[in-house]
C-alpha positions, 0 to 999 in steps of 0.5 A: 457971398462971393461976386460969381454967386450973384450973377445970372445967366441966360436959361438954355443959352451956352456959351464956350468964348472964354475971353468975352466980358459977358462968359461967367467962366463955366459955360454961360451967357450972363448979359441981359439979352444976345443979338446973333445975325447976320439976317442973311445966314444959312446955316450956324457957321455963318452967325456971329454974337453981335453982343460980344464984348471983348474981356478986359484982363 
């Protein structure tokens, strides 16, 4: 069983930000838990994923 096959991804969370530690290469979130804020938004460009983690290459 190779490493991607072990790694678990969030239920209906996608995500397309290739270079962040926590994308499994296909389209999924694979932390724990995600942070979107800021309190203050108004609409979807104004949220940002506090829980990105640049990918170490």
């Amino acid at each position: 069983m190779d490493k991607k096959e072990n790694v678990q991804h969030i239920e209906g969370i996608s995500c397309s930000v290739r270079n962040c530690m926590y994308h499994d290469g296909e389209s999924y979130c694979t932390t724990d838990k995600i942070c979107v804020g800021p309190c203050h938004a108004s609409s979807s460009t104004d949220t940002i994923c506090a829980t990105f983690k640049p990918k170490k290459f």
